[in-house]
Backbone as a printed PyTorch tensor [residue, N CA C, xyz], in Angstrom:
tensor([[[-18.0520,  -4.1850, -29.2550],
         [-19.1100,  -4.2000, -30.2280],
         [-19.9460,  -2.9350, -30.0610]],

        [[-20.2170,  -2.2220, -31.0070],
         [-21.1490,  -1.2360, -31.1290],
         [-22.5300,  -1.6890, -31.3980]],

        [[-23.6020,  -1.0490, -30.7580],
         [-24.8780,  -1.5230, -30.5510],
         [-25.4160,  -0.2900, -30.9450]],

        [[-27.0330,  -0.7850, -31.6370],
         [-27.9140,   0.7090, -31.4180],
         [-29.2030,  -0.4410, -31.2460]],

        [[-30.1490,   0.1950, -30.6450],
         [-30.9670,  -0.2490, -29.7350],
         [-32.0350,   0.5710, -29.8590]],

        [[-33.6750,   0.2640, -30.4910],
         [-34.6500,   1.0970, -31.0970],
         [-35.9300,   0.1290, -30.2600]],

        [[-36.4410,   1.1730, -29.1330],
         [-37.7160,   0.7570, -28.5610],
         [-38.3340,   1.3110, -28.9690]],

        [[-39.5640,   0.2950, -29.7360],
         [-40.9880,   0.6170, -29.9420],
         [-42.2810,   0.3900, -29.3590]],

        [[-42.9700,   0.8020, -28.3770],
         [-44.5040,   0.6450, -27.6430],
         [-44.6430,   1.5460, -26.7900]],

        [[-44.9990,   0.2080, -25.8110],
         [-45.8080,   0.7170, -24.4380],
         [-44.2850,   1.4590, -22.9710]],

        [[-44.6610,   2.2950, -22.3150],
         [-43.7240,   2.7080, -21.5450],
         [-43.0550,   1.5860, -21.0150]],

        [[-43.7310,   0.1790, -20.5150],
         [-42.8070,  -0.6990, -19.7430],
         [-41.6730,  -1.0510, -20.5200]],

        [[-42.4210,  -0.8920, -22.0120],
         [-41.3800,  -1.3150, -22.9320],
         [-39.6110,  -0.7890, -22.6580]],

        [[-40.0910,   0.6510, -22.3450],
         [-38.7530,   1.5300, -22.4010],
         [-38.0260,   1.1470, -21.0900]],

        [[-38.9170,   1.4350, -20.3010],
         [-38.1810,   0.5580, -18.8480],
         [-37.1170,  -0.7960, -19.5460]],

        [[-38.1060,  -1.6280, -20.0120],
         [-37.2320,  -2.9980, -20.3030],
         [-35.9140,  -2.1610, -21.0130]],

        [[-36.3590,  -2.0290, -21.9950],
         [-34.9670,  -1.1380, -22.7760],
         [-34.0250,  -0.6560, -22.5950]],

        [[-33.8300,   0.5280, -21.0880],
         [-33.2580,   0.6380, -20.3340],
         [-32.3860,  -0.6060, -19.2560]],

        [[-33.3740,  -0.8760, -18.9120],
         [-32.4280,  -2.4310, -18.3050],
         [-31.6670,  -2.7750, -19.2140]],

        [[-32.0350,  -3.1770, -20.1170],
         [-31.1740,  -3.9100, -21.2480],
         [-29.7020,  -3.3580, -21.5880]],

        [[-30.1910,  -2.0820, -22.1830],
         [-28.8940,  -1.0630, -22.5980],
         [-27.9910,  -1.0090, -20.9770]],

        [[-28.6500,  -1.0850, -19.7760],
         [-27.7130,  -0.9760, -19.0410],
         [-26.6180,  -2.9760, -18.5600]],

        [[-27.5760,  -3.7760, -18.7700],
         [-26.7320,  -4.9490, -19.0700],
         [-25.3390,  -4.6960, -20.1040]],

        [[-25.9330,  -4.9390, -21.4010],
         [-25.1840,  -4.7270, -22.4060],
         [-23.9940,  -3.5270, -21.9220]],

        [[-24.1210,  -2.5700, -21.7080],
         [-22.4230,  -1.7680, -21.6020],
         [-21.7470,  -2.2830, -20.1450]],

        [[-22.6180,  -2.9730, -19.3620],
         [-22.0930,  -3.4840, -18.7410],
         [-20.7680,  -4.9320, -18.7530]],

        [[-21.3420,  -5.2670, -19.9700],
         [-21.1250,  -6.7120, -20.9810],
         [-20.0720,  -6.2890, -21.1470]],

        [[-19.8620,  -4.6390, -21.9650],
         [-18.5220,  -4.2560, -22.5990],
         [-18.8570,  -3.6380, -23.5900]],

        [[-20.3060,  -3.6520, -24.3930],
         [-20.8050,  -3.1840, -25.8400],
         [-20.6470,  -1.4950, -25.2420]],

        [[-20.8100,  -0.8360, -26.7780],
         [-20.6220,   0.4240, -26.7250],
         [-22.0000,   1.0850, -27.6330]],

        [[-22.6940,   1.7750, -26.7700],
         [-23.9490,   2.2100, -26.9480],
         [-24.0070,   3.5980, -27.9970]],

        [[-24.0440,   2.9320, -29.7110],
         [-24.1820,   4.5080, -29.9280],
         [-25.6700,   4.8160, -30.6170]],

        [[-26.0110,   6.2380, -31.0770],
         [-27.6020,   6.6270, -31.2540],
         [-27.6060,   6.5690, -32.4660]],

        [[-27.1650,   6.4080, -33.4730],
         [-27.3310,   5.5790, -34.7730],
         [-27.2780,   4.4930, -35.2810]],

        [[-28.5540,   3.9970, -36.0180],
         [-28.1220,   2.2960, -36.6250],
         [-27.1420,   2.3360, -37.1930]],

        [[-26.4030,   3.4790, -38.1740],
         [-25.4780,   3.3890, -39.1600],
         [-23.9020,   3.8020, -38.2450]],

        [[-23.8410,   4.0430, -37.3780],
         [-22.8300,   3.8160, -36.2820],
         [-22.5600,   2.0460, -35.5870]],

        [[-24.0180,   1.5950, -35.4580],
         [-24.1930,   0.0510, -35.3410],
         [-23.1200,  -0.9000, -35.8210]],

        [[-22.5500,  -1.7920, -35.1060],
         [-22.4510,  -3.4100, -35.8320],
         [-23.6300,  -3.5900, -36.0860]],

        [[-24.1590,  -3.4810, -34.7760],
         [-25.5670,  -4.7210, -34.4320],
         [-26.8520,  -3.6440, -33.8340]],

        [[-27.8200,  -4.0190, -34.5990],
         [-29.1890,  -3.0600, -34.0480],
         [-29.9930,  -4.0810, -33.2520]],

        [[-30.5430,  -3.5120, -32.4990],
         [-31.8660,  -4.3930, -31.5250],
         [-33.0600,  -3.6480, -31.8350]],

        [[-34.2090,  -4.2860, -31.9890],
         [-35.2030,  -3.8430, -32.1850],
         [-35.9650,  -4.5140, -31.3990]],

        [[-36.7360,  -3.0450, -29.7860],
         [-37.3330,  -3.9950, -28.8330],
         [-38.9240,  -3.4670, -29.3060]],

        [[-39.9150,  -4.4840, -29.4890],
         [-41.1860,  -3.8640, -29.6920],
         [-42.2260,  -4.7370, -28.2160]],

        [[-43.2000,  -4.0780, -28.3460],
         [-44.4480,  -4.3760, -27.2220],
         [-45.3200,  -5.3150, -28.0840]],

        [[-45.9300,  -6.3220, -27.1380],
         [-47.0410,  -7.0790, -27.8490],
         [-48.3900,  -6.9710, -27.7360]],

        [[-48.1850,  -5.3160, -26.7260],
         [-49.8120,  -5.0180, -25.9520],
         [-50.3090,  -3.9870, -26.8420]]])
């Protein structure tokens, strides 16, 4: 599965983001830098 993955906030945010993206290709997904490359987009936002 191709993924694209768009953090929006605070720096911890990106931290989390990072974790994440490194789960996921771990999973097997394939990390690319366009939504329109995407199956599937994630959209991580902050609530602070």
């Amino acid at each position: 599965m191709k993924l694209y993955l768009l953090s929006l906030g605070c720096a911890k945010n990106s931290v989390d983001s990072e974790h994440l993206l490194g789960l996921l290709e771990s999973a097997g997904a394939e990390i690319v830098p366009t939504p329109e490359e995407a199956d599937t987009a994630i959209v991580n936002t902050c609530g602070f």
